[in-house]
Steps between C-alpha positions, in 0.01 A plus 500: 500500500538251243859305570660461112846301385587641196814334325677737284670837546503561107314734278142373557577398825624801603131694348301193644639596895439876436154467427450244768666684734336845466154373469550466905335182484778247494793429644790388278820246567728533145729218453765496238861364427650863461552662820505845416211487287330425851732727677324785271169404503531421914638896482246619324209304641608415837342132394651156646759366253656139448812409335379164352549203195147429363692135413464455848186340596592532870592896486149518331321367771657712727459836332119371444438471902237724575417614149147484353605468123839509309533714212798365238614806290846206396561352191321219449696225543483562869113495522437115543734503752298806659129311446602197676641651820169756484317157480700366784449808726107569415618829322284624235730523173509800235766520181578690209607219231442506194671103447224206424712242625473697876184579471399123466737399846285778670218405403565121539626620898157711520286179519593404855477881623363539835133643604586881416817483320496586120789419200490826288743502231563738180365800705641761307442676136552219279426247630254678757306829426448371140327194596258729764447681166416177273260373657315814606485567122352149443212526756360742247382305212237204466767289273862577461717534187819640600716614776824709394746577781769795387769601799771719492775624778704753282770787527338812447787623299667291307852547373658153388402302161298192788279819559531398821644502901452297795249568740450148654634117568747444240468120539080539458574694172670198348302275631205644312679558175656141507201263642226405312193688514126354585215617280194363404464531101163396270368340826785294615780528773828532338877600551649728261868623475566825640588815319241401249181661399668807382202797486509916523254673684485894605395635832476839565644532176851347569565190279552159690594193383357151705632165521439197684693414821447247764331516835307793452111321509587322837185260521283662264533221250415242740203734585355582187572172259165382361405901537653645263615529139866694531679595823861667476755671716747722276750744652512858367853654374570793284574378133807332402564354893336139333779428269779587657381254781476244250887607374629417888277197580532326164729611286771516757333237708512630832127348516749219626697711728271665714774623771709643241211682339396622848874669538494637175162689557599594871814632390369683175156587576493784794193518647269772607179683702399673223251211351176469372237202569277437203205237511255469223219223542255373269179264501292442207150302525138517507262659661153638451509351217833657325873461493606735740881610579597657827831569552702701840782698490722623742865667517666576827815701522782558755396701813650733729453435853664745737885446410441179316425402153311178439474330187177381299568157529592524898194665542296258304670211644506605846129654537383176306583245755436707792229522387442162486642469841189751602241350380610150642533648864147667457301180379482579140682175329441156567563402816788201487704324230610598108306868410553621162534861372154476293338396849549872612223742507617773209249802656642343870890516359447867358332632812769354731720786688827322239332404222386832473827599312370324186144759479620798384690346250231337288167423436268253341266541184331302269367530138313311208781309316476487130 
């Protein structure tokens, strides 16, 4: 048994502890500021549960006694705080966030990790499974041209004008549609403004429309620069949702008052189980001697498990860095220090007991381009 700290008795968390939990294998300690979140989950689990401030380095070196890794399922604010006391207590370190400006305090922590320990940020979709995804695409060709991200975490039925409900972190939603967004365009590393890049696509034959957002390439620029032609990240939406973002964050400015804008959609927005997860990659390049495209696509849906519904994008979230947490425990990532996403094994992801969720749902093809 595998001791675990996970911080976070939310949505994801909440998935990420059930599928830890019931793969026998682990044993879980939940930590959290609300006290009956961990009075239900303690109920329903029979785990160990602390009532506890991730602001407080101290508490966090308490709860991580013991522990082999720490999961953070928190917003990410709290997550440098996390890496340093996981650095402090020789905790391997595994978060969801999608924020650049964390990322680089992880990763700038993960440099004096100890002999075993890792620093595994952006572990889930988008950031996460995507990048897995990228860069098993990539291997493919002799010289590449393009690599075209497209993720969406959606409401299966939509009723209001956005097209859309909440199904995760309110707080990484506007990060991503307020922060600038990293690409690399005609060869070069560049920011560009998010909600841009307007485009339509149709899957399954349900329109989409894409647009950039931030933080959804993790380190796949810093990867592939020099590589490649044109790398983007867009997030999918059902048609319209674009502009009347653009209406709330610049029209009526409340690109400038993030907290407000956060009440407005938590009070007006309801949110839901019944979601769809759409991802849509493709790489263009050469090889044998022609431009080849190869593209995978996958759509996961909410699940039933016994009494309980679980949403697409818990279920991708949740399976995603479990997985990650597997493949770490069983040798199959670096060893120590800063891993990436695109440094995991995309057959070794897939075949993993959690990252199985994401097979059924897709599949990978390729084709002359034109």
């Amino acid at each position: 048994m595998t001791n675990v700290l996970l911080l976070g008795a939310g949505t994801i968390g909440r998935m990420i502890a059930a599928l830890l939990i019931r793969s026998g294998d682990y044993t879980v300690r939940i930590a959290d500021t609300d006290a009956e979140a961990l009075r239900r989950l303690q109920v329903k689990f029979g785990v160990e549960t602390v009532v506890l401030d991730a602001s407080s380095e101290e508490q966090l070196f308490s709860a991580m006694n013991g522990m082999k890794a720490v999961i953070s399922a928190l917003t990410f604010s709290l997550n440098p705080t996390v890496a340093r006391v996981a650095l402090r207590a020789g905790v391997s370190y595994f978060d969801l966030t999608e924020d650049v400006a964390t990322t680089a305090a992880v990763r700038a922590l993960a440099s004096a990790a100890k002999p075993g320990q890792i620093f595994m940020p952006q572990c889930g979709l988008a950031p996460g499974f995507v990048g897995i995804v990228a860069n098993h695409l990539a291997q493919k060709f002799e010289s590449l041209d393009s690599l075209l991200l497209r993720v969406g975490a959606l409401p299966e039925f939509p009723t209001n004008s956005l097209k859309y409900n909440l199904t995760w972190s309110t707080d990484g939603l506007i990060n991503e549609y307020c922060n600038p967004c990293d690409v690399i365009h005609q060869n070069e590393r560049q920011n560009v403004w998010p909600l841009e890049g307007l485009e339509h696509l149709s899957i399954d034959g349900v329109e989409y429309e894409a647009f950039s957002t931030s933080g959804g390439l993790g380190t796949l620029c810093e990867t592939f620069q020099g590589k490649v032609r044109e790398l983007n990240y867009k997030t999918v939406r059902y048609i319209g949702h674009r502009d009347r973002m653009l209406f709330l964050l610049d029209e009526l400015r409340l690109r400038e008052r993030r907290t407000l804008l956060k009440e407005i959609l938590e009070n007006a927005l309801p949110r839901t189980l019944q979601d769809v997860v759409v991802v849509f990659c493709t790489a263009t390049g050469q090889r044998d001697g022609q431009m080849v495209q190869l593209w995978d696509a996958r759509k996961v849906y909410h699940q039933t498990h016994g009494d309980e519904v679980w949403s697409a994008i818990q279920i991708t979230t949740a399976s995603a860095i479990c997985a990650v947490l597997d493949l770490h425990l069983t040798g199959q990532l670096p060893e120590t220090g800063f891993v990436r996403q695109e440094q995991v094994s995309f057959d070794a992801f897939l075949a993993n007991r959690f990252g199985s969720h994401y097979v059924s749902s897709g599949s990978t093809r390729d084709a002359p381009s034109r």
